[in-house]
C-alpha positions in Angstrom: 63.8 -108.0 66.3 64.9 -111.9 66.9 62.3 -112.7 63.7 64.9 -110.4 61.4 67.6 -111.6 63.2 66.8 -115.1 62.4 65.9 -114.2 58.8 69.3 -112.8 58.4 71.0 -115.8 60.0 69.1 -118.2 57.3 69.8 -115.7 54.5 74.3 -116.2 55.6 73.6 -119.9 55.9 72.1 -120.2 52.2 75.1 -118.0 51.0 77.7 -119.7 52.8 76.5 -123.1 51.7 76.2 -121.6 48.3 79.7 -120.0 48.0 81.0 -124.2 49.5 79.4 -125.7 47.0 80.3 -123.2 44.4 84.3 -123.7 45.5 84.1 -127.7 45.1 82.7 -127.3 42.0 85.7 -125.3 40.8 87.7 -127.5 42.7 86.2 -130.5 40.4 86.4 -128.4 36.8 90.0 -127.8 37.9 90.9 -131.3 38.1 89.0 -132.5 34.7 90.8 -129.8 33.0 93.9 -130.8 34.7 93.3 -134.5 33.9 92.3 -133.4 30.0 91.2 -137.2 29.5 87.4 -137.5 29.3 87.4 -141.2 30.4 89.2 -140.5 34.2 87.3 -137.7 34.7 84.6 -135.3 33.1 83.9 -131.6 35.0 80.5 -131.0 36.2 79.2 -129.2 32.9 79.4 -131.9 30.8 78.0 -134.2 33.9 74.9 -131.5 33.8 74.7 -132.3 30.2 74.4 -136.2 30.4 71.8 -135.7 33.3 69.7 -133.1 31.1 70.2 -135.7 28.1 68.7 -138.2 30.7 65.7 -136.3 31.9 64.5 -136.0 28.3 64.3 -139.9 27.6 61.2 -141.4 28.6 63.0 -144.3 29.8 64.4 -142.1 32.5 61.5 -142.0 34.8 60.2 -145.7 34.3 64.4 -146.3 35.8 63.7 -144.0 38.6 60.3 -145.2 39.6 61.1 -149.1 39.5 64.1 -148.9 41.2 62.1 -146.0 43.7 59.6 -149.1 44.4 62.1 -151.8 45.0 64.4 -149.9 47.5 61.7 -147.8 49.3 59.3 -150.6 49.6 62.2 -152.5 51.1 62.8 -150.2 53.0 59.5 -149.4 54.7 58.4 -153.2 54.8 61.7 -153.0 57.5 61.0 -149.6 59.3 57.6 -151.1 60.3 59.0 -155.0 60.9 61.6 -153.4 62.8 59.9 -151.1 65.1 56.6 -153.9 65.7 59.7 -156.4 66.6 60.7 -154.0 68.8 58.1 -153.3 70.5 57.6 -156.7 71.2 61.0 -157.0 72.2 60.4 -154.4 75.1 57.5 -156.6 76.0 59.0 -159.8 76.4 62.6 -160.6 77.3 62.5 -164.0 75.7 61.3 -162.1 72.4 64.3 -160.0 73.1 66.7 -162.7 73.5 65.4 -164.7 70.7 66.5 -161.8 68.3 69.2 -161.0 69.6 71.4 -163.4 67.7 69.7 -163.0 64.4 69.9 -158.9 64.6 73.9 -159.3 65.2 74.2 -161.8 62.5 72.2 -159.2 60.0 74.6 -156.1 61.2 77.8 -158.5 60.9 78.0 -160.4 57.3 79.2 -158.3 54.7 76.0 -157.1 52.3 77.9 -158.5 49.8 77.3 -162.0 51.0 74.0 -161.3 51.2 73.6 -160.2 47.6 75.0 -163.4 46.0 73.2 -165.4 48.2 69.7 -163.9 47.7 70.6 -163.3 44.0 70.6 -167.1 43.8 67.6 -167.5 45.8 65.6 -164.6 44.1 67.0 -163.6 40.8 67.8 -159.8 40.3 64.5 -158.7 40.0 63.3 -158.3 43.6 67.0 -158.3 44.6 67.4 -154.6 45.6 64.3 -154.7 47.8 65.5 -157.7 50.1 69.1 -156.2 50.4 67.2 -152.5 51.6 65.5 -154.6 53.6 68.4 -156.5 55.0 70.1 -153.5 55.6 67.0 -151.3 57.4 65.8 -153.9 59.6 68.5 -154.1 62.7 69.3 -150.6 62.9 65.4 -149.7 63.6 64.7 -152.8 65.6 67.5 -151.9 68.1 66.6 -148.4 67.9 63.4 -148.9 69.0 64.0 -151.2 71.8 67.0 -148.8 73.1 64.1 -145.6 72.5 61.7 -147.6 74.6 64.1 -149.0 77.2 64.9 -145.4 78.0 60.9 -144.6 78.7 60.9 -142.5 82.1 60.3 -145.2 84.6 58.4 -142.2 87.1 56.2 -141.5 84.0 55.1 -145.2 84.1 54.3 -145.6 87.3 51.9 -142.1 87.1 49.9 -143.7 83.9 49.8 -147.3 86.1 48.2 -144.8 89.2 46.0 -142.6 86.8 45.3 -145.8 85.0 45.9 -143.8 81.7 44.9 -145.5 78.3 46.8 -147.0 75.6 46.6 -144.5 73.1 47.7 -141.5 75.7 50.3 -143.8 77.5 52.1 -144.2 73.7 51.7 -140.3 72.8 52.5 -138.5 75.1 55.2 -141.2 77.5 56.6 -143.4 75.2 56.6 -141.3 72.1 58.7 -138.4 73.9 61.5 -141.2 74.4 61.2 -143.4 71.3 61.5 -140.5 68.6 64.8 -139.3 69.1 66.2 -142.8 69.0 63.9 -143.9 65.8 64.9 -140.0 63.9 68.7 -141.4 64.1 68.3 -144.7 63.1 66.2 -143.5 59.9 68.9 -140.7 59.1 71.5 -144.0 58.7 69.4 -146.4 57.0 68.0 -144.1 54.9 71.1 -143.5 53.3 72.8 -147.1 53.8 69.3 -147.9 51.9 69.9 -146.4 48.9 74.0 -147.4 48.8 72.8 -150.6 49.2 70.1 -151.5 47.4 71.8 -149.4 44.3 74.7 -151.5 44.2 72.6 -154.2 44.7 71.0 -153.6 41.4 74.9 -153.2 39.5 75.6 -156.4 40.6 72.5 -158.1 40.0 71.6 -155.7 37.0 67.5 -156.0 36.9 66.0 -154.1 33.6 64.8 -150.5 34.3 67.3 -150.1 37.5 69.6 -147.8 38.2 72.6 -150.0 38.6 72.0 -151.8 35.3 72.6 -148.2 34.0 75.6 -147.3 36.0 77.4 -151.2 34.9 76.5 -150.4 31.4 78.0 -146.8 31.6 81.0 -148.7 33.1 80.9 -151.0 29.9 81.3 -148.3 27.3 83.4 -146.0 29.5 80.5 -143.6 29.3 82.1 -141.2 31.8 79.7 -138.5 31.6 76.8 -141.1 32.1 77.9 -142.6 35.0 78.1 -139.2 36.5 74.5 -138.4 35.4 73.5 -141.5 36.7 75.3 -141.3 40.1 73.8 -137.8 40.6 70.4 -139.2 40.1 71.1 -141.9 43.0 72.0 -138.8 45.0 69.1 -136.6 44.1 66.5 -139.3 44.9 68.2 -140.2 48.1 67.9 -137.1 49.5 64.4 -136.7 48.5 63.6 -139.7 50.0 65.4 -138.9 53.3 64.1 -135.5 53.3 60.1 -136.8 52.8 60.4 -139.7 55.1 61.8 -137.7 57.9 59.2 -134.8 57.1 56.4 -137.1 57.9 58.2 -138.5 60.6 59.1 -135.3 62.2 54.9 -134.2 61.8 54.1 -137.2 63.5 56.6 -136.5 66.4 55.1 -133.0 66.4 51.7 -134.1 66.2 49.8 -133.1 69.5 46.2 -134.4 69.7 43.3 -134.4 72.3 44.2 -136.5 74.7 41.2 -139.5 74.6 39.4 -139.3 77.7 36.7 -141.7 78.7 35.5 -143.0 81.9 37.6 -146.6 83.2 36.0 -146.1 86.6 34.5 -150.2 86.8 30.9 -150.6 85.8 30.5 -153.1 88.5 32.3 -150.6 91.6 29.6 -147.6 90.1 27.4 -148.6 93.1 30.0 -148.9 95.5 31.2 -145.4 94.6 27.3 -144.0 94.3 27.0 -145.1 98.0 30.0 -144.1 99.2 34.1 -143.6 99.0 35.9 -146.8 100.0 37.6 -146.8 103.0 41.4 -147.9 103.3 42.4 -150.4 105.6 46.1 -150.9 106.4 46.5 -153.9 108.7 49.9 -155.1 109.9 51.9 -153.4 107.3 56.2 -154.2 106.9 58.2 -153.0 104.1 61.7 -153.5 103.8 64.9 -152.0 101.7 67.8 -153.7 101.6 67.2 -155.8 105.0 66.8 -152.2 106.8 62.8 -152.1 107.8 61.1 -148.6 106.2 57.8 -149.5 108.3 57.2 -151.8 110.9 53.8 -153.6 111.6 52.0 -150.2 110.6 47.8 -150.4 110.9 45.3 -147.7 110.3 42.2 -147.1 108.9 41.9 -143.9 106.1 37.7 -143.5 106.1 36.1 -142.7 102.9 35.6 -138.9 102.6 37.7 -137.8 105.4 41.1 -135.5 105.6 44.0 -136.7 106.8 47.9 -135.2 107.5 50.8 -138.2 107.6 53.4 -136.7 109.3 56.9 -137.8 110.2 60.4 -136.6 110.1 62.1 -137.1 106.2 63.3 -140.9 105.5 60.7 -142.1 108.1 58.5 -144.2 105.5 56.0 -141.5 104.2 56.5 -141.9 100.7 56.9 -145.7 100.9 53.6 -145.7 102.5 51.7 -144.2 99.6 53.5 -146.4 97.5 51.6 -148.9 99.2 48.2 -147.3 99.2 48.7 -146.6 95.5 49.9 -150.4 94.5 53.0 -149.3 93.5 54.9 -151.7 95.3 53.8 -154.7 97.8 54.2 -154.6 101.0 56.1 -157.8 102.5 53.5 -158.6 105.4 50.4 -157.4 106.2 47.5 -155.8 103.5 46.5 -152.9 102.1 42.2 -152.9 101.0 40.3 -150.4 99.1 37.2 -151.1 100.5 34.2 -153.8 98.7 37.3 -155.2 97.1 37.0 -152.5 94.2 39.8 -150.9 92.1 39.9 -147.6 94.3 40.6 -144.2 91.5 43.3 -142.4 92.9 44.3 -139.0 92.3 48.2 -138.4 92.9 50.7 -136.0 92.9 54.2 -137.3 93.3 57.2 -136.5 95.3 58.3 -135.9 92.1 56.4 -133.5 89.9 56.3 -136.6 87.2 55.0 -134.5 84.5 55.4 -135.1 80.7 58.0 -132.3 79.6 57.3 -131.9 76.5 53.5 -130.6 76.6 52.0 -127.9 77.9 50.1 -127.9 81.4 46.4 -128.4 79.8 47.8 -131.7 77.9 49.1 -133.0 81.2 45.6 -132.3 83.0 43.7 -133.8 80.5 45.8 -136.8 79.9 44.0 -137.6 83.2 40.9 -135.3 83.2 37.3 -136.4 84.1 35.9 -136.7 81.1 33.1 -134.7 82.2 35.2 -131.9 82.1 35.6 -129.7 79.0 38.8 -127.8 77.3 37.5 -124.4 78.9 36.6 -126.1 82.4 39.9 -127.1 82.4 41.5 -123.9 81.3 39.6 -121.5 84.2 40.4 -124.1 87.2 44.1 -124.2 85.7 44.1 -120.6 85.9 43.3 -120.6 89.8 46.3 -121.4 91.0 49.0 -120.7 88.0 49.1 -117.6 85.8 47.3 -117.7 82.5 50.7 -116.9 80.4 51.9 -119.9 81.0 49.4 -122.4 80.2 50.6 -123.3 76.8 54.1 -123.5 78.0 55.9 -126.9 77.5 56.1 -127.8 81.2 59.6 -128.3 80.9 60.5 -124.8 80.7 57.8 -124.2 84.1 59.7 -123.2 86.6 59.8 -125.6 89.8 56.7 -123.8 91.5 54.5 -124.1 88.8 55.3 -127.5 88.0 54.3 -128.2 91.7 51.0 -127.0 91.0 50.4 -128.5 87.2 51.1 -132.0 89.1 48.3 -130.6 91.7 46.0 -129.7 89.0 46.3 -133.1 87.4 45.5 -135.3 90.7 42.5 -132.4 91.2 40.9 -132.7 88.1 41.3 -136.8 87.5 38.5 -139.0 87.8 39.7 -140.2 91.2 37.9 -141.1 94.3 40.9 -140.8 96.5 43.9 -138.0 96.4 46.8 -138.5 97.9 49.7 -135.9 98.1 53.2 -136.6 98.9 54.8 -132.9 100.3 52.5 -131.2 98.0 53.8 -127.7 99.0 57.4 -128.2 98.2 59.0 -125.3 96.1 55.7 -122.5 96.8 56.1 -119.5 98.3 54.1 -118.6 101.1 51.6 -116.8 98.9 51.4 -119.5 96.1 51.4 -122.8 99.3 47.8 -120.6 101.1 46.4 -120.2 97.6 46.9 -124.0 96.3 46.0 -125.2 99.8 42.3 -123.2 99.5 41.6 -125.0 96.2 43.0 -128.4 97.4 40.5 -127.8 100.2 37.9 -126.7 97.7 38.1 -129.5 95.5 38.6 -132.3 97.7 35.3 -131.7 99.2 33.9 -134.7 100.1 36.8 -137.0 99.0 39.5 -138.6 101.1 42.6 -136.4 101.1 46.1 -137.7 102.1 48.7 -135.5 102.8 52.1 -136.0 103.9 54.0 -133.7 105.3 56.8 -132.8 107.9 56.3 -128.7 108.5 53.5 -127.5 111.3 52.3 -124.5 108.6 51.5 -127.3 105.7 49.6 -129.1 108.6 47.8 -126.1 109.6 46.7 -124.8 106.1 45.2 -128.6 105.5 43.9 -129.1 108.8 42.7 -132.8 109.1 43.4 -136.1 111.3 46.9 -135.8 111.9 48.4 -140.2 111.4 52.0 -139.7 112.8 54.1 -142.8 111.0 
């Protein structure tokens, strides 16, 4: 039923659109008959003509294609200046300052300026390529420091605890947050592209441009021509926004394998073949603010055992971890994996922290042991959430079964430790004893870390109760 009803829908946009184009073009024979002066003004059948006359000269596609190489090679020389500036930019703050200026300056003087400047410098030839260029470059270098800038801070911090790769970390964290941005910067330039570099080429008047034959349809009050010609500027820049934000649009659809490979350190393997670490917490402060979270806090987590942290809500739990887990420093004191070793820690957040836009196996295996296979990973998943909604973009997951994607992910990673910050929040009572059981199950013989502040979590985890 919604399939027809979508088909129908498409079926009254095409005929709507078709009747408003139909009316302007009425609208626009109107007025040429009204006008009855082929120089102001020609209607759109004998503008059909001239473009038909145009199509059959073989000069016709040698214009379209030189002036097609000088504009889109301008302009794609920009897109990929401007987004590897960018990126830099979001690296560096001095890189980001140093532009600044220059990007401003580019967005400010007139193109115009431009033009007669580089057609001194250049000649016309190559003029419409630098002015596409000109034109592209700011818009996608500020649009893709502004789509990185806006990079879910709680995402980084998971991929800096999982210690997820390069190639994952841009897919399926950055990418989410830079497309948007980069899709509305090209739907501008794109455009502004074309209007530039074509006038560009009127003022500058290269052989075998477009412009050259717009000015000399201007010269001989060609009418008709200039029509023909303007429609062919149209046609191709539509085409070309239509094809680069195709391929653009695949690639922000694209959804890979995530690459899993082993980064447990080759020289901790006999460490962790003899035995977890142990954590040692020794004289522990951490402030906010000038108000002290935890105060001269020691303790000892030993490798393989179960613990509970429990203390009343706002009492430090969650800054602890954030300790454990490097997140943040503490201000005095230390906080040792043991043999001085990069510990592998499994987490799941107070926050689910969950990439929204994937399903619940691309979020497991973003972090998965390698070890484990597609199917492994599909009949553990299916444990503790129910199978229909597997290949659901988390984001529509309701707040239980988020809970236990973010379970599933510290479970199944390549970690030596898990740690679990109110785990439970958001199950039922059915769904809390069921994750619990496979917690238990699959934490066997790894350390476990718990927080919590309700007796019944306690109880289903069991444990060394640490009271903060």
């Amino acid at each position: 039923m919604n399939h027809n009803k979508q088909k129908k829908n498409k079926k009254k946009d095409i005929l709507q659109k078709g009747i408003i184009i139909l009316f302007w073009l009425c609208v626009w024979q109107i007025l040429t008959v009204v006008t009855d002066n082929n120089i102001l003004l020609v209607g759109p059948i004998q503008a059909g003509k001239a473009f038909l006359h145009n199509l059959s000269e073989p000069y016709f596609w040698k214009i379209v294609l030189f002036s097609l190489l000088r504009i889109g090679l301008g302009f794609f020389l920009a897109l990929f200046i401007g987004i590897f500036l960018g990126v830099l930019a979001y690296k560096r703050a001095f890189i980001e300052m140093l532009f600044e200026p220059l990007m401003a300056t580019l967005k400010s003087i007139p193109v115009v300026s431009f033009v007669v400047l580089l057609l001194i410098w250049f000649g016309s030839v190559r003029l419409s390529f630098f002015i596409s260029f000109i034109v592209v470059l700011p818009n996608i270098y500020v649009n893709t420091v502004s789509g990185l800038k806006s990079t879910d801070k709680e995402l980084l911090e998971m991929a800096e605890v999982f210690h997820i790769g390069h190639f994952n970390r841009f897919l399926y964290i950055y990418r989410p947050a830079l497309m948007p941005y980069l899709i509305s910067a090209l739907k501008i330039s794109l455009g502004m592209s074309w209007k530039s570099g074509v006038a560009a080429e009127v003022i500058g008047m290269p052989q075998y441009s477009l412009g050259e034959r717009l000015y000399i349809s201007k010269i001989y009050l060609d009418t008709a021509g200039l029509f023909s010609w303007t429609l062919t500027v149209i046609i191709l820049s539509f085409a070309f926004e239509k094809a680069v934000l195709y391929i653009v649009k695949c690639f922000d659809a694209w959804n890979p394998a995530p690459i899993r490979k082993s980064v447990i350190p080759d020289s901790s393997a006999e460490d962790i073949k003899g035995g977890l670490p142990d954590i040692e917490l020794k004289g522990v402060c951490k402030s906010y603010g000038g108000q002290k979270v935890i105060d001269d806090f020691s303790y000892t987590i030993k490798r393989g055992e179960h613990y509970c942290l429990t203390a009343p809500s706002g009492a430090g739990k969650t800054t602890l971890l954030k300790l454990i887990n490097r997140i943040e420093q503490p201000e005095r004191g230390t906080v040792e994996c043991g043999n001085g070793h990069d510990c592998r820690i499994g987490m799941v957040f107070q926050e689910d922290r969950l990439c929204g836009k994937y399903n619940t196996i691309t979020n497991v295996m973003i972090t998965a042991k390698e070890s484990l296979s597609i199917k492994d990973i599909y009949e553990e998943a299916a444990k503790i959430l129910p199978k229909d909604c597997l290949e659901k973009p988390v984001s529509e997951l309701s707040g239980g079964m988020k809970r236990r994607c973010a379970i599933l992910r510290a479970m199944l990673s390549e970690s030596e430790i898990i740690i679990m910050d109110e785990p439970f929040n958001g199950l039922d009572k059915e769904n809390r004893e069921k994750t619990a059981a496979y917690i238990l199950e699959r934490s066997s013989g790894k350390t476990l870390l718990v927080t919590t502040h309700r007796a019944e979590d306690m109880e289903l985890m069991g444990g060394v109760k640490i009271e903060l």
